[in-house]
TORDREN-196845 format. One line per 8 residues: number of its first residue (from 1); their letters; for each residue x negated, y negated, z negated of N, C-alpha, C. Coordinates in steps of 0.02 Angstrom, whole numbers, plus 50000, padded with zeros to 5 digits. Layout:
<rs>
NUM> A> X:Y:Z:X:Y:Z:X:Y:Z  ...
</rs>
This chain:
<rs>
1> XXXXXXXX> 49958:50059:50000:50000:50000:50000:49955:49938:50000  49986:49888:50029:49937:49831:50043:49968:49763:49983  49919:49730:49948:49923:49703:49924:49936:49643:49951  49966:49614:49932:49989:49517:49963:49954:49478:49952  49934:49499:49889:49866:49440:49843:49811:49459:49861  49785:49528:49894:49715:49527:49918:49724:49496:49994  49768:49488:50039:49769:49484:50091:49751:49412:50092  49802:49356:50038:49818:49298:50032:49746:49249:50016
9> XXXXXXXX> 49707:49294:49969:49642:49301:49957:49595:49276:50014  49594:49351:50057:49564:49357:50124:49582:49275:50179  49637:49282:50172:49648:49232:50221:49607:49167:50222  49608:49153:50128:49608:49072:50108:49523:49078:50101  49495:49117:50105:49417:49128:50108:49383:49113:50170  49441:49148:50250:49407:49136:50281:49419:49061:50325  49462:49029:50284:49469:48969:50319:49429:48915:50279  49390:48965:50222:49360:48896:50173:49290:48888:50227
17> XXXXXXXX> 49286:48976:50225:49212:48991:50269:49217:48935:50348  49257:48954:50380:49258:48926:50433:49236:48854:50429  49263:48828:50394:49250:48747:50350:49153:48745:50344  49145:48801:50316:49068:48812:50305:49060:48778:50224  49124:48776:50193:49123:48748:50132:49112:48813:50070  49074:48793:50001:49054:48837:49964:49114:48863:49916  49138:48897:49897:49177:48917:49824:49183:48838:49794  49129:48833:49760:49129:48761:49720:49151:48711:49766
25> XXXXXXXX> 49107:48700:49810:49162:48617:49856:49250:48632:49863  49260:48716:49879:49326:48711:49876:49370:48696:49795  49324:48731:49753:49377:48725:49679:49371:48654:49694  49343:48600:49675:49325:48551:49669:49378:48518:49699  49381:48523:49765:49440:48479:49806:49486:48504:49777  49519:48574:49767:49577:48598:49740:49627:48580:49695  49524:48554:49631:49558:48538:49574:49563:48605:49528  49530:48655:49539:49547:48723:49525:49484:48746:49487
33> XXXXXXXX> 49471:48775:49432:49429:48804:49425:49367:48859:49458  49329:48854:49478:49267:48908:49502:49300:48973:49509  49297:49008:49458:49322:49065:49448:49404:49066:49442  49416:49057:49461:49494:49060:49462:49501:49076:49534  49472:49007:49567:49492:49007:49637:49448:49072:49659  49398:49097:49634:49347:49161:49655:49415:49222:49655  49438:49224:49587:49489:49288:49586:49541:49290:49622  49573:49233:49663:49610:49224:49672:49582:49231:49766
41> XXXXXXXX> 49543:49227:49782:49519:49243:49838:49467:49315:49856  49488:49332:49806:49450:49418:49789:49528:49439:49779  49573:49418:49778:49629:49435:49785:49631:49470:49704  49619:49470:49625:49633:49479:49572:49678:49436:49522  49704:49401:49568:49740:49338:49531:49804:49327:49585  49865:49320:49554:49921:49301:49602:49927:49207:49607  49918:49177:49655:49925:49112:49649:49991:49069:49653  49999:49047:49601:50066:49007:49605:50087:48956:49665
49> XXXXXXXX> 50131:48938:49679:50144:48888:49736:50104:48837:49727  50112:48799:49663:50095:48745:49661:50008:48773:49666  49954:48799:49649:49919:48820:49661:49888:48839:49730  49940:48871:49753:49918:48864:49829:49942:48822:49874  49979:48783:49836:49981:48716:49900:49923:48664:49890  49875:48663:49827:49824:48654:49827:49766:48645:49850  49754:48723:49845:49697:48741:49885:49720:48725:49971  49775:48745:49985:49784:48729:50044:49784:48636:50069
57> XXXXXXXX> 49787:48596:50026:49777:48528:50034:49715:48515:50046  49701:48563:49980:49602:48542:49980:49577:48567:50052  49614:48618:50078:49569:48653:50134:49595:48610:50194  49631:48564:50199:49663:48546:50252:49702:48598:50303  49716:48627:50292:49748:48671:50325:49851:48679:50306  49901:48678:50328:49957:48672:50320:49955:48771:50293  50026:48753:50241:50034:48822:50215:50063:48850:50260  50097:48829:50295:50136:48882:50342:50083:48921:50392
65> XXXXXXXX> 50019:48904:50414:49956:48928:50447:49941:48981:50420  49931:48973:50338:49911:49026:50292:49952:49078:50281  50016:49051:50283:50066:49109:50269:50091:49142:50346  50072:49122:50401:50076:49152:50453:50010:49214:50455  49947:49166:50450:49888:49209:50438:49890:49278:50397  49931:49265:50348:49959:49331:50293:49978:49365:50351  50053:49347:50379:50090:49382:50392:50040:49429:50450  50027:49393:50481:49981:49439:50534:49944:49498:50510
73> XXXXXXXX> 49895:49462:50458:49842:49510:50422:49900:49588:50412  49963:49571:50382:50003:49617:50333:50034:49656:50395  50044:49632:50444:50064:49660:50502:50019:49724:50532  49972:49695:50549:49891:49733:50568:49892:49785:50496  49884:49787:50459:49884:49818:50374:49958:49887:50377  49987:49857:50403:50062:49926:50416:50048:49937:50442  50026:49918:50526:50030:49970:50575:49972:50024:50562  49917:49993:50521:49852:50045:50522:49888:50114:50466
81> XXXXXXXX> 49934:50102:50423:49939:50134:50378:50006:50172:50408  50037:50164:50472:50075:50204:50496:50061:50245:50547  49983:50260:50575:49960:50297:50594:49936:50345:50571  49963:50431:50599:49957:50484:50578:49862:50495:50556  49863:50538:50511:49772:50547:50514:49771:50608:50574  49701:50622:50608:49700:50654:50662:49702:50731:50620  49706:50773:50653:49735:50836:50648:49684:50885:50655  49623:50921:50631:49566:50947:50663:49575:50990:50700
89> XXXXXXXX> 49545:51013:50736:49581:51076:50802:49527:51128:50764  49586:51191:50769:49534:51251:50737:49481:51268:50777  49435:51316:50737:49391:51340:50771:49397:51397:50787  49381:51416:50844:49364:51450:50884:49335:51490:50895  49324:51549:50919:49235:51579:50941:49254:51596:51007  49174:51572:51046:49181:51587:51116:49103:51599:51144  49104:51631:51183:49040:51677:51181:48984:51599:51209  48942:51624:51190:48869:51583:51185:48814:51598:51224
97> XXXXXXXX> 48811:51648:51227:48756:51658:51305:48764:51744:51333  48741:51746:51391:48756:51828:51413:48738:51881:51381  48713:51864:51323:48699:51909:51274:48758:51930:51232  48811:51906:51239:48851:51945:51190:48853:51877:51133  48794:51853:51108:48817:51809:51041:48843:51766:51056  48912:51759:50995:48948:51712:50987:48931:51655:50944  48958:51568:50948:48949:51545:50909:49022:51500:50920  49045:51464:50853:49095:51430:50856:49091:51359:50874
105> XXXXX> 49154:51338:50911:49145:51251:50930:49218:51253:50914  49238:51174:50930:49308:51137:50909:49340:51152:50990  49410:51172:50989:49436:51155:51053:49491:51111:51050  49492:51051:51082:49563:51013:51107:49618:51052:51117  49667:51022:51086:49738:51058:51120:49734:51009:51173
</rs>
């Protein structure tokens, strides 16, 4: 299951990065503590609105960007987790040289 707050995390990190701005220049503009805004972009902290309309002021960026950016990330995040895992194909034995010895390989269905 995919978390909202790690995703929300992810997002607001990489638009600080993009900025080329540090953790600290972002708390700072935020108004937010160091570590707060760290957990909260490690996705260990749920951020309140007023909180993330914050950081999102500080970052210049409009919330609806961010919360689109979620949605995408969370989109991409289901579909990976609604794909079957692959299925191993049994093995086999099939002869190995004109000698008679066999050795085993994988066959495709």
């Amino acid at each position: 299951m995919v978390l909202l707050r790690r995703l929300l995390g992810d997002v607001l990190r990489e638009h600080r990065r993009e900025q080329g701005r540090t953790l600290r220049e972002g708390s700072a503009a935020a108004r937010v503590s160091l570590g707060y805004l760290s957990e909260v972009e490690r996705g260990q902290k749920e951020a309140s609105s007023e909180l993330l309309g914050s950081i999102c002021e500080a970052l210049e960026v409009p919330l609806s960007t961010v919360l689109r950016d979620v949605s995408d990330h969370l989109a991409l995040e289901e579909q990976l987790e609604s794909v079957p895992e692959p299925v191993p194909h049994p093995a086999v034995a099939v002869p190995a040289a004109p000698t008679g010895a066999m050795h085993v390989t994988n066959v495709a269905a």
